[in-house]
N, C-alpha and C positions, 0 to 999 in steps of 0.2 A: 442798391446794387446798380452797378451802370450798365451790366450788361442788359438791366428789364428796361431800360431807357428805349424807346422805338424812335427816338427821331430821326438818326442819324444812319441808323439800319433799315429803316422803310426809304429813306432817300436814296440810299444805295441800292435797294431793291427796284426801286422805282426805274432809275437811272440804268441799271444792267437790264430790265426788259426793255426799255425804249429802244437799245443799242442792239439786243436780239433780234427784236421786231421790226427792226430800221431799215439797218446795215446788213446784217446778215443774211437777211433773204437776197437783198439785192446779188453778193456775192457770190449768192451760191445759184442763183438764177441765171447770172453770168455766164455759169463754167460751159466748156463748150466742149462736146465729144470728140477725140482726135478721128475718130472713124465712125462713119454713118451707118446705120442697123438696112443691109438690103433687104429686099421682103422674097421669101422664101418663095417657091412655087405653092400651086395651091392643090395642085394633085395630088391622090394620095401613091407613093409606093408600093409598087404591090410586092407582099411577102410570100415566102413560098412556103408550106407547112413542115415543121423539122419532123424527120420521120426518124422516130426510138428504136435503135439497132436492139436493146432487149427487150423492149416488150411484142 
C-alpha cells in the first residue's frame, strides 16, 4: 500500500514545520498595532452604594 510508505509524507511534514517555525513567526511578529493601548489612571473610582427603593 503506498499510502504506509512514509518517505514522501515525513518530507512534507518536515518541510511544512520548517516553513511554520521560519517564516511565520517572523510575519506575525511583524504585525504592527494601528493604535497604541494608553495606560489607564491608577486610581480607583469611587462608587456610590445603589440604595434598593424596595427593600
Amino acid at each position: 500500500m503506498p499510502q504506509l510508505n512514509p518517505t514522501p509524507w515525513f518530507a512534507i511534514l518536515i518541510f511544512s514545520w520548517l516553513v511554520f517555525l521560519t517564516i511565520l513567526p517572523t510575519k506575525v511578529m511583524a504585525h504592527a498595532f494601528p493604535n497604541e493601548p494608553t495606560p489607564q489612571s491608577t486610581e480607583k473610582s469611587k462608587t456610590n452604594p445603589w440604595t434598593w427603593p424596595w427593600y
